[in-house]
Phi, psi and omega in degrees: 000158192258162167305138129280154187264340190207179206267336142003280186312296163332291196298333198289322187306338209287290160359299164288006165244135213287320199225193180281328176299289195278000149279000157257299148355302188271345170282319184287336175282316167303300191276355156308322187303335162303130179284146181304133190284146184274163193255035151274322194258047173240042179310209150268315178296317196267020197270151190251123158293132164126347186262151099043255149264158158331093159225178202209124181225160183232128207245146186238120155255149160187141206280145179210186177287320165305321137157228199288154198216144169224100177281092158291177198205185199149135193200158155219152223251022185221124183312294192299331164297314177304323164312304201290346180279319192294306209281290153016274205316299194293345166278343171249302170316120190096009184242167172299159181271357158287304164321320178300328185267344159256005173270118152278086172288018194265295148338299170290339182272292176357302152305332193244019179062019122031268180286327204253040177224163026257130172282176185285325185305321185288325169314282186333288194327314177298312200298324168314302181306301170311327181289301189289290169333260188351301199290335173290329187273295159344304188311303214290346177277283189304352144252026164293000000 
């Protein structure tokens, strides 16, 4: 399989896979794909509190006519997790910070089965990540 480019695409790979093994597989195959955080940007500030393992997202603005658009970057010192930032990435990054805020990506992992393989330590780890996004489209809608 190939990246999906949208969480659309996401759901559709998942749809093809039968079972939880190779839905895990393929979430450990998504965060290899992620490009590497340079090890300047593993700051504290950029650390999402509230996780486990170790993750770390970076956040990009940029103002457009639609308005503010927010891209991340993202890594974790654990695979399956780098997955779910990987999965993260592509349902939020790179949409307005009005999209963002109107996507339940909790909802896609949920769809694409997920959320209910997840331990609670990972679960937490997950809303956190998502919460630290939601809170940059907050931001970023308020000082537009």
């Amino acid at each position: 399989m190939t990246k999906p480019k949208t969480a659309e695409d996401l759901i559709e790979d998942f749809e093809l896979l039968d079972n939880w093994e190779d839905r895990y597989r393929f979430v450990i195959e998504l965060g290899r794909s992620l490009p590497d955080l340079p090890e300047d940007l593993r700051t504290e500030a950029n650390k999402v509190q509230g996780c486990a393992s170790q993750v770390w997202l970076v956040g990009a603005r940029r103002d457009t006519a639609d308005g503010p658009v927010l891209e991340y970057r993202g890594d974790s010192d654990a695979h399956i997790v780098r997955g779910l930032v990987a999965v993260l990435l592509t349902v939020l990054s790179g949409h307005t910070a009005k999209e963002i805020l109107e996507t339940d990506a909790l909802a896609v992992f949920r769809r694409i089965g997920l959320e209910g393989h997840l331990t609670p330590q990972r679960s937490n780890g997950l809303r956190s990540m998502v919460e630290r996004i939601r809170a940059d489209a907050r931001a970023a809608l308020a000082t537009a």
